[in-house]
N, CA, C and O atoms as a Tinker XYZ file with bonds, in Angstrom:
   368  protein
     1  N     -8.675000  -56.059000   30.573000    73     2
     2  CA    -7.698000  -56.965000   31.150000    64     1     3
     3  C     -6.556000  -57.141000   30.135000    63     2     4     5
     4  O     -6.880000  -57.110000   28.948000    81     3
     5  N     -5.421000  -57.299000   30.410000    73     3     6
     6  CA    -4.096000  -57.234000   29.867000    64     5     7
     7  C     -3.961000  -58.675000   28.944000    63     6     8     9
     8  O     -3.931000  -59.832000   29.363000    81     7
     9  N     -3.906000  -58.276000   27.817000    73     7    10
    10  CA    -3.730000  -60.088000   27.094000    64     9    11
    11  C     -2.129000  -60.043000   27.035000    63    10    12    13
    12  O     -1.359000  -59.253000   27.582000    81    11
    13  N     -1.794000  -61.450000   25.963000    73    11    14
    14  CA    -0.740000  -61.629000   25.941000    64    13    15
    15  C      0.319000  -60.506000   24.970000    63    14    16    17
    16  O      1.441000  -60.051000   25.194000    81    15
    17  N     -0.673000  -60.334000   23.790000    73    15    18
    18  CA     0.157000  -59.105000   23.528000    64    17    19
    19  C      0.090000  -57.622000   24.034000    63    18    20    21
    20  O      0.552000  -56.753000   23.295000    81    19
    21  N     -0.228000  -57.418000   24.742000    73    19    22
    22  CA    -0.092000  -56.073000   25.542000    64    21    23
    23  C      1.331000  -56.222000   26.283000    63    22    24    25
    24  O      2.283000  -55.444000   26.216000    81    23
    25  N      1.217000  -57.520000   27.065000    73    23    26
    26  CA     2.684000  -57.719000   27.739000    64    25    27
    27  C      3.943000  -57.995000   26.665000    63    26    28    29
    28  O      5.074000  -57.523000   26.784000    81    27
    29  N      3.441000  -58.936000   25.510000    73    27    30
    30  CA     4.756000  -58.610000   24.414000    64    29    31
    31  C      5.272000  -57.041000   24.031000    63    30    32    33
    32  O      6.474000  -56.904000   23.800000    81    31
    33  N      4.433000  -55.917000   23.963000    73    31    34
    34  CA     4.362000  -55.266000   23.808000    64    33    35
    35  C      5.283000  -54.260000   24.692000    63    34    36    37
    36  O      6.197000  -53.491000   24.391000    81    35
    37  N      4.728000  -54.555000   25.757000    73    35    38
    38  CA     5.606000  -53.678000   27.176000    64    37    39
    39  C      7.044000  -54.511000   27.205000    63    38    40    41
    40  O      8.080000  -53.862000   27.358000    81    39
    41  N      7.108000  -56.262000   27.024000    73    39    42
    42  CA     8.892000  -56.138000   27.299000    64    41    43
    43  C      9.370000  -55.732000   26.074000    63    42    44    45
    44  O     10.559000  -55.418000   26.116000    81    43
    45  N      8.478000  -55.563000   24.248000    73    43    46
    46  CA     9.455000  -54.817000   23.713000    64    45    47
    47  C      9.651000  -53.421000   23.445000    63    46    48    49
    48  O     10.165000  -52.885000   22.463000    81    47
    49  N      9.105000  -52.875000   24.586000    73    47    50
    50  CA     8.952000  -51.323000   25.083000    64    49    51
    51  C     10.599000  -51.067000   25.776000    63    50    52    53
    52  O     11.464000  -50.201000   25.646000    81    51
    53  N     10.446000  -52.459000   26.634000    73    51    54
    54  CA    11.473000  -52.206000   27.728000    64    53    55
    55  C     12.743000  -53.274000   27.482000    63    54    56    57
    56  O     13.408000  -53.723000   28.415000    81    55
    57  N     12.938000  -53.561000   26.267000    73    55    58
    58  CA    13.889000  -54.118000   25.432000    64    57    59
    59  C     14.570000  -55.454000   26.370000    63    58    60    61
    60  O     15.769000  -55.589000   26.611000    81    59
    61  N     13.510000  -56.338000   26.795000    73    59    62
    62  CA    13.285000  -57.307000   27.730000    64    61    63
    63  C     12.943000  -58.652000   26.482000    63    62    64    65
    64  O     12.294000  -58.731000   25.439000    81    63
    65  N     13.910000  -59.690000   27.419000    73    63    66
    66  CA    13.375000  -61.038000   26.169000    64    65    67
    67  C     13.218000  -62.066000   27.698000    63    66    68    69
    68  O     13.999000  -61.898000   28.635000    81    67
    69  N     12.324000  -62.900000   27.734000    73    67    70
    70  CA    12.069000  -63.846000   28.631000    64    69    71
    71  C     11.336000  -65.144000   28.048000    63    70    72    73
    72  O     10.467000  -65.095000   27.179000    81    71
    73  N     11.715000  -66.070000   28.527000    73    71    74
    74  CA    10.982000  -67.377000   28.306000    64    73    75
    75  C      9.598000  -67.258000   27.884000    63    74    76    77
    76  O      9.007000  -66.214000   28.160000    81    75
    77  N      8.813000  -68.467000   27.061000    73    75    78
    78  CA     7.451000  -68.264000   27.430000    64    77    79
    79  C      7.120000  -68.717000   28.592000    63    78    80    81
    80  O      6.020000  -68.262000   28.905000    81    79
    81  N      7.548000  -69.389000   29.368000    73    79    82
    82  CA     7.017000  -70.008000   30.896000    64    81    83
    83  C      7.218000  -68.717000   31.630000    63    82    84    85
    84  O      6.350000  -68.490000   32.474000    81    83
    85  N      8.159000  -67.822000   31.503000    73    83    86
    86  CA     8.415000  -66.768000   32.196000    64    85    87
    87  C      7.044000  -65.485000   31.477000    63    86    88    89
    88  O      6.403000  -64.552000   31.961000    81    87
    89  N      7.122000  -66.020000   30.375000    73    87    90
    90  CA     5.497000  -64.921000   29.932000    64    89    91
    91  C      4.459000  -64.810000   30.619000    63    90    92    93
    92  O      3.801000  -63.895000   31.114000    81    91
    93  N      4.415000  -66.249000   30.547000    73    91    94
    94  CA     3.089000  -66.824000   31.175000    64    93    95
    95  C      2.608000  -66.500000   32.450000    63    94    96    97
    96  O      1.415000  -66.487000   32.753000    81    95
    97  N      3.703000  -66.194000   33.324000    73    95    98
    98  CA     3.761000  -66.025000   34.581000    64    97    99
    99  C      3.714000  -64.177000   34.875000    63    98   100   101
   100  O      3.245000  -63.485000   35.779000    81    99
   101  N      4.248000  -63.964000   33.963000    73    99   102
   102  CA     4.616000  -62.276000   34.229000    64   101   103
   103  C      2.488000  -61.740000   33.622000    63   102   104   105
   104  O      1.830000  -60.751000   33.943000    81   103
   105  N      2.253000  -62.483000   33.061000    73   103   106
   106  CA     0.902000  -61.984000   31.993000    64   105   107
   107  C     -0.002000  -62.219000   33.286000    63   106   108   109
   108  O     -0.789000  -61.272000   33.290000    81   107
   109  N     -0.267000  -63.063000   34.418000    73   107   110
   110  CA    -0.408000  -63.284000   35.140000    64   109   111
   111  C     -1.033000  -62.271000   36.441000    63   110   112   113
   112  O     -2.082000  -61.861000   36.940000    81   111
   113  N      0.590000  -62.212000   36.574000    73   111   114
   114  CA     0.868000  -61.064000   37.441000    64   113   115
   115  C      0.669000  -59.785000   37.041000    63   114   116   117
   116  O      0.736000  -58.795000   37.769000    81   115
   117  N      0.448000  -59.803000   35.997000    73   115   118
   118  CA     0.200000  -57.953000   35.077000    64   117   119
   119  C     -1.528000  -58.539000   35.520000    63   118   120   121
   120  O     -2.174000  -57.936000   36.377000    81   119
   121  N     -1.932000  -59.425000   34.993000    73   119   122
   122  CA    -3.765000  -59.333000   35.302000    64   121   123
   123  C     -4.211000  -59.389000   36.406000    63   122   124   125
   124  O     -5.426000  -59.252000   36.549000    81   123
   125  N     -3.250000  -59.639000   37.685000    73   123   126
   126  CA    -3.751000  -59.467000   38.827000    64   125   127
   127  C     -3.455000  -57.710000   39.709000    63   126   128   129
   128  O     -4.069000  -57.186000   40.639000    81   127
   129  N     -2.597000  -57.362000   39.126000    73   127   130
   130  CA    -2.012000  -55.647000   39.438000    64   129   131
   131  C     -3.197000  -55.212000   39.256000    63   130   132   133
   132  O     -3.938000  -54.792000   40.144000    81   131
   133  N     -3.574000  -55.325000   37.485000    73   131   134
   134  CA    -4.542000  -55.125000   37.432000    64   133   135
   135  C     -6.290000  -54.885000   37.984000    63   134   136   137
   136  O     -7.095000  -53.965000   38.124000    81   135
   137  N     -6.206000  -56.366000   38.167000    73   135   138
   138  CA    -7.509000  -56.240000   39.046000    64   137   139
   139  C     -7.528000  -55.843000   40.764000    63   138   140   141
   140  O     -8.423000  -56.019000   41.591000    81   139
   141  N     -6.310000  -55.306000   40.897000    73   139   142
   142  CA    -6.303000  -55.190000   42.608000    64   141   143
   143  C     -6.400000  -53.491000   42.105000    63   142   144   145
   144  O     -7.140000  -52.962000   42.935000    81   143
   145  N     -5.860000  -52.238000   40.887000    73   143   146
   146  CA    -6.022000  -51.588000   40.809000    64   145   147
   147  C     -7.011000  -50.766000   40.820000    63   146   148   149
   148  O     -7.307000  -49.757000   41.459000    81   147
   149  N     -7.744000  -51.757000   39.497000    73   147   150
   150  CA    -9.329000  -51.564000   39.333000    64   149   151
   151  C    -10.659000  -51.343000   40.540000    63   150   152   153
   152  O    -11.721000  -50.721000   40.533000    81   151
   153  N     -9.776000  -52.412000   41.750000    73   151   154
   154  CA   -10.513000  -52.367000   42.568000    64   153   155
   155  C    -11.213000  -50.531000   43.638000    63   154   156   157
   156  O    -12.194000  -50.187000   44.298000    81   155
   157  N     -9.928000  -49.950000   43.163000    73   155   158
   158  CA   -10.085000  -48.971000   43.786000    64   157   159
   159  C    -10.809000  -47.928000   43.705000    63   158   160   161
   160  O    -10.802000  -46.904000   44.388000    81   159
   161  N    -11.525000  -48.279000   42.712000    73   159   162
   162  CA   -12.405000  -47.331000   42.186000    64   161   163
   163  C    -13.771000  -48.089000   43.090000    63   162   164   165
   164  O    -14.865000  -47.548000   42.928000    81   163
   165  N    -13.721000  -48.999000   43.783000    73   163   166
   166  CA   -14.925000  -49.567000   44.083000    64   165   167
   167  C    -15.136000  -48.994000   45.644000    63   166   168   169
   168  O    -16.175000  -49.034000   46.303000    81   167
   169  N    -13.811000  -48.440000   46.039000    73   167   170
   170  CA   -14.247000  -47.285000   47.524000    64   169   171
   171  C    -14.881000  -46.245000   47.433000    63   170   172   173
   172  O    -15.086000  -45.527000   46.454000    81   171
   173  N    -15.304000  -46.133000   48.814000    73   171   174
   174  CA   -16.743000  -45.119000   48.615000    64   173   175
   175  C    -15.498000  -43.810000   48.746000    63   174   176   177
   176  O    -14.535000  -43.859000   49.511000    81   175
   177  N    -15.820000  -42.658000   47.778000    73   175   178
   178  CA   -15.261000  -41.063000   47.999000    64   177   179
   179  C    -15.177000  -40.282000   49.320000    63   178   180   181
   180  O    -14.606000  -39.226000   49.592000    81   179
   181  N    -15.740000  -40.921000   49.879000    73   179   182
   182  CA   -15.584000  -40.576000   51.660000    64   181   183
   183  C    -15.097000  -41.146000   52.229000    63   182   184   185
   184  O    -15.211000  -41.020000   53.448000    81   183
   185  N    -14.667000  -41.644000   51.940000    73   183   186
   186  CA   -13.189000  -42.770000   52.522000    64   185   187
   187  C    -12.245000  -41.408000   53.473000    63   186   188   189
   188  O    -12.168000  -40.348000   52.852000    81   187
   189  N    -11.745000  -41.428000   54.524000    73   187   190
   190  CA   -10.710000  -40.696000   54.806000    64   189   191
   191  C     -9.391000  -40.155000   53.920000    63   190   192   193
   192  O     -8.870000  -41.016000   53.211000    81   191
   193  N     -9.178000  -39.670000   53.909000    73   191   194
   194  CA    -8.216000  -39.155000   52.938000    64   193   195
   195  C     -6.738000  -39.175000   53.236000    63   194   196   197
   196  O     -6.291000  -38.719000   54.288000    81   195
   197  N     -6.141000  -39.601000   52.488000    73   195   198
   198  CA    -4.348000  -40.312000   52.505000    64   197   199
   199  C     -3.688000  -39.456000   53.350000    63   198   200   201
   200  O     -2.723000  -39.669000   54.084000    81   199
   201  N     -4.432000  -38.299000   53.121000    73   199   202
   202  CA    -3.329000  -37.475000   54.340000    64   201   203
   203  C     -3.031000  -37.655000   55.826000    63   202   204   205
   204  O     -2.269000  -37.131000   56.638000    81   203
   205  N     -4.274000  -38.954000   55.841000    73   203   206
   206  CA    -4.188000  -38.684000   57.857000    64   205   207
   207  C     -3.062000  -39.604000   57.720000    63   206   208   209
   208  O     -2.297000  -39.284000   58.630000    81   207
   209  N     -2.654000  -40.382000   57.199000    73   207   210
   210  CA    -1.237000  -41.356000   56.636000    64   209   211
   211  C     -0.166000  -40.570000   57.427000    63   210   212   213
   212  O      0.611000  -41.025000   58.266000    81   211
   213  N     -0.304000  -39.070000   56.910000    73   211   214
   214  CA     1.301000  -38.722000   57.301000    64   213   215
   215  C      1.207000  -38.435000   57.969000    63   214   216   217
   216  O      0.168000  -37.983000   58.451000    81   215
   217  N      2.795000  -38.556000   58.678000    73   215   218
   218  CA     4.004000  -37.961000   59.701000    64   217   219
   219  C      3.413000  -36.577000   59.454000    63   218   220   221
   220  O      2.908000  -36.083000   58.446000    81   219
   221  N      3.660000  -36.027000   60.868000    73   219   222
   222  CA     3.553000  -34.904000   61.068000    64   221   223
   223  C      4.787000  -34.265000   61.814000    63   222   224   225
   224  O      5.689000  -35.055000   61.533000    81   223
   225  N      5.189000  -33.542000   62.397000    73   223   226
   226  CA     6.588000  -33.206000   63.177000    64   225   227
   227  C      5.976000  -33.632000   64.990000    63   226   228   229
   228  O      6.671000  -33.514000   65.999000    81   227
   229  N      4.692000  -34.066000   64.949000    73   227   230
   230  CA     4.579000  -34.692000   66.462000    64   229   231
   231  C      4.893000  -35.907000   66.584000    63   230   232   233
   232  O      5.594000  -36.466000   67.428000    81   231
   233  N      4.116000  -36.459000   65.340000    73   231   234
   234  CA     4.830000  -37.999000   65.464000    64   233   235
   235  C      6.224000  -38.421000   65.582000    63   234   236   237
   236  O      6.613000  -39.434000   66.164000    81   235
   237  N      7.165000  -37.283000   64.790000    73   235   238
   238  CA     8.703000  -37.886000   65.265000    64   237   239
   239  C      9.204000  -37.958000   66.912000    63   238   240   241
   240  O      8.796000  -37.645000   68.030000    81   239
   241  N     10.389000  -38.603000   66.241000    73   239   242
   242  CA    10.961000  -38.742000   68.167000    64   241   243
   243  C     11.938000  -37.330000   68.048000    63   242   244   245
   244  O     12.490000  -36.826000   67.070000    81   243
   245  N     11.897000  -36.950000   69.408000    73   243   246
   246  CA    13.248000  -35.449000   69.108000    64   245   247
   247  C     14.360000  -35.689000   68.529000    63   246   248   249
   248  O     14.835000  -36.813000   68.369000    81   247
   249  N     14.886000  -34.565000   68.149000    73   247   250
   250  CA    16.092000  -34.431000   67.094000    64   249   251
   251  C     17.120000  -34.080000   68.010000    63   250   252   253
   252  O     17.308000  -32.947000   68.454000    81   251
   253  N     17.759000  -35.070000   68.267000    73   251   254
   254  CA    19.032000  -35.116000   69.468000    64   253   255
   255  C     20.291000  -35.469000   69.029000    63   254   256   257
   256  O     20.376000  -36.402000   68.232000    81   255
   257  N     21.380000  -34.841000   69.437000    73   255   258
   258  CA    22.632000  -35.148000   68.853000    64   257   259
   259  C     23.229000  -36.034000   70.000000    63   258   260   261
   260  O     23.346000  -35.854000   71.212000    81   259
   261  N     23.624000  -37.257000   68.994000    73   259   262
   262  CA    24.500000  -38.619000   69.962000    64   261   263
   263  C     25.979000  -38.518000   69.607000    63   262   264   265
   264  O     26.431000  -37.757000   68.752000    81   263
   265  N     26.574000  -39.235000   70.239000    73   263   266
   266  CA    28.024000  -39.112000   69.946000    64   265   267
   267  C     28.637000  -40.073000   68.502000    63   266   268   269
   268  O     27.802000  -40.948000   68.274000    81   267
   269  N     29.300000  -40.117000   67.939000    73   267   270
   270  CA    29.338000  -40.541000   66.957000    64   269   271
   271  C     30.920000  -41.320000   67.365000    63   270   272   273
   272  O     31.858000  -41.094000   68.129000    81   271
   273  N     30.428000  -42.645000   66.045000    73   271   274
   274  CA    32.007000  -43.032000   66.107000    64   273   275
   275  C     33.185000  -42.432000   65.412000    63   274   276   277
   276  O     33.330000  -41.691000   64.440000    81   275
   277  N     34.027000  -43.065000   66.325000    73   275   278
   278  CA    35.565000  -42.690000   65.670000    64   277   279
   279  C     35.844000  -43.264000   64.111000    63   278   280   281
   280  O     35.654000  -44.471000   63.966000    81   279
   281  N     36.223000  -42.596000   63.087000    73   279   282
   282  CA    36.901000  -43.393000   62.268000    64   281   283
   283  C     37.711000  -44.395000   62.293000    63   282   284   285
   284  O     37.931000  -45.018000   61.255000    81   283
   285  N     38.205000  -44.682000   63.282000    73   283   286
   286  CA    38.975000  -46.003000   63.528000    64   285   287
   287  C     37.791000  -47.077000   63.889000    63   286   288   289
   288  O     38.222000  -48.214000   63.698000    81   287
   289  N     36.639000  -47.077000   64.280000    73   287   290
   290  CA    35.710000  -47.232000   64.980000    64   289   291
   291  C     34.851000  -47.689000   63.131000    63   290   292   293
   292  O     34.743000  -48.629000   62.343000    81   291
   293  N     34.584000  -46.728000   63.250000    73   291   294
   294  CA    33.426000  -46.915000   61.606000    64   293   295
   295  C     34.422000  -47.668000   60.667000    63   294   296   297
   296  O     33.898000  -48.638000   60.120000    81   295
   297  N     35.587000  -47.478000   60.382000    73   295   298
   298  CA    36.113000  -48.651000   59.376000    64   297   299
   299  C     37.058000  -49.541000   59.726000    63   298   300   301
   300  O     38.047000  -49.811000   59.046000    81   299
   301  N     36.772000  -50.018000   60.798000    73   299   302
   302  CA    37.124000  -51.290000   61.421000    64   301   303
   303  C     37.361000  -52.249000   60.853000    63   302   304   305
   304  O     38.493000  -52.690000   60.658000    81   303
   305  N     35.725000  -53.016000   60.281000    73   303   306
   306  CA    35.752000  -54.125000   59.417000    64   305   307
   307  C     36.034000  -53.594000   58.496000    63   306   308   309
   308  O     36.921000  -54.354000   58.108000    81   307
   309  N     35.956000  -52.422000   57.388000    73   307   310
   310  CA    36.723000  -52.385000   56.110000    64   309   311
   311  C     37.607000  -53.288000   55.171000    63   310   312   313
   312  O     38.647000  -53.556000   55.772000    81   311
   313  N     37.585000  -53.675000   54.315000    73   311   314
   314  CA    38.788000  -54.375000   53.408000    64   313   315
   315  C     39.931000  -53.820000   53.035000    63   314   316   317
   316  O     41.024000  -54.386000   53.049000    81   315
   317  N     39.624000  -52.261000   52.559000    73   315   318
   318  CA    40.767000  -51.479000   52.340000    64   317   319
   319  C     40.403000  -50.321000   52.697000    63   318   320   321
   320  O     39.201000  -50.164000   52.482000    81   319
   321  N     41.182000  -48.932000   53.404000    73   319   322
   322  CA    40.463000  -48.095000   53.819000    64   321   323
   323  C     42.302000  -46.727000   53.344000    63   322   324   325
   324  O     43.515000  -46.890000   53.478000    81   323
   325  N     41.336000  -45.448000   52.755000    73   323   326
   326  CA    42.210000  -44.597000   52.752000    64   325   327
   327  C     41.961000  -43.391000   53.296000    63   326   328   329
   328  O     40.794000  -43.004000   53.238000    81   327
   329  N     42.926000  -42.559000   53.916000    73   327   330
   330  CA    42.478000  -40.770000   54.163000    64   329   331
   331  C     41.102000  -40.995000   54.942000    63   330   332   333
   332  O     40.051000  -40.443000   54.615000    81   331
   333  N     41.241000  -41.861000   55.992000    73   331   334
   334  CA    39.595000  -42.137000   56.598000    64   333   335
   335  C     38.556000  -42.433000   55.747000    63   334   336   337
   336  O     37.364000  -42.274000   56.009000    81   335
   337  N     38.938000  -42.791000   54.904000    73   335   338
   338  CA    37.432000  -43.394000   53.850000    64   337   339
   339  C     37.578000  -45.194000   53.544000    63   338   340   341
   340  O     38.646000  -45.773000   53.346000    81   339
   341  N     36.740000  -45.589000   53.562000    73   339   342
   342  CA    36.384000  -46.603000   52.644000    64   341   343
   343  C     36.498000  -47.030000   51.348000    63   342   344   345
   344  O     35.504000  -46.782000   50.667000    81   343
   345  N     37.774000  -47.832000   50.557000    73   343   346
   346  CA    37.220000  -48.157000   49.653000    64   345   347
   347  C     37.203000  -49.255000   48.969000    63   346   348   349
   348  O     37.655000  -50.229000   49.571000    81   347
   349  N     36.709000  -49.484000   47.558000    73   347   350
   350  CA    36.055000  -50.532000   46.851000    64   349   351
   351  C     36.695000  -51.047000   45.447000    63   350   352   353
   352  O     37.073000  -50.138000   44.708000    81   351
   353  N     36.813000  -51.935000   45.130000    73   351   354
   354  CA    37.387000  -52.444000   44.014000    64   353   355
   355  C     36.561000  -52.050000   42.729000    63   354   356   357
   356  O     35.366000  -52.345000   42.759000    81   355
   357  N     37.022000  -51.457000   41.667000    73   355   358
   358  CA    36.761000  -51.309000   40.485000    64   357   359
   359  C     35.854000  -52.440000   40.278000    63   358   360   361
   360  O     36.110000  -53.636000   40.422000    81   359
   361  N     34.488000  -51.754000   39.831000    73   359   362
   362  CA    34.104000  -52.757000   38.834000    64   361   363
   363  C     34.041000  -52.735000   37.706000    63   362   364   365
   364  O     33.235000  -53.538000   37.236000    81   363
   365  N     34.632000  -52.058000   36.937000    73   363   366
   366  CA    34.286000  -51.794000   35.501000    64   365   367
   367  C     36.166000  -52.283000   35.039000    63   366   368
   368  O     36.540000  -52.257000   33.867000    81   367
């Protein structure tokens, strides 16, 4: 189980500074990841296997072409718009 310095450890891995009330809480939450991880070893190996999970190309819906909007249409609401594009204020 994860003590307190394991987690000092990881925010000064990840060049992270936080409260101790905010420690306290994150040390927490690292020991419960934890034990929900651990848990997984406690399923039986015959468990079905992750693959029946996926999408297959039956499960999608057909691949159909719709009509699309107009550029006058798609940047409508826009703030500022050029050459049919969209754009955005500098942030840097």
């Amino acid at each position: 189980m994860p003590e307190m310095k394991d987690l000092q450890r990881l925010l000064e891995l990840s060049v992270l500074s936080v409260s101790q009330e905010e420690e306290a809480a994150l040390l927490l939450d690292l020991q419960r990841a934890v034990r929900v991880v651990s848990r997984i070893r406690d399923f039986p190996a015959e468990m079905e296997a992750a693959g029946a999970f996926v999408q297959t190309a039956d499960d999608l819906r057909a691949d159909r072409a719709y009509p699309s909007l107009s550029p006058e249409e798609a940047l409508g609401n826009a703030a500022d718009t050029a050459c049919d594009c969209f754009c955005v204020p500098k942030m840097l």
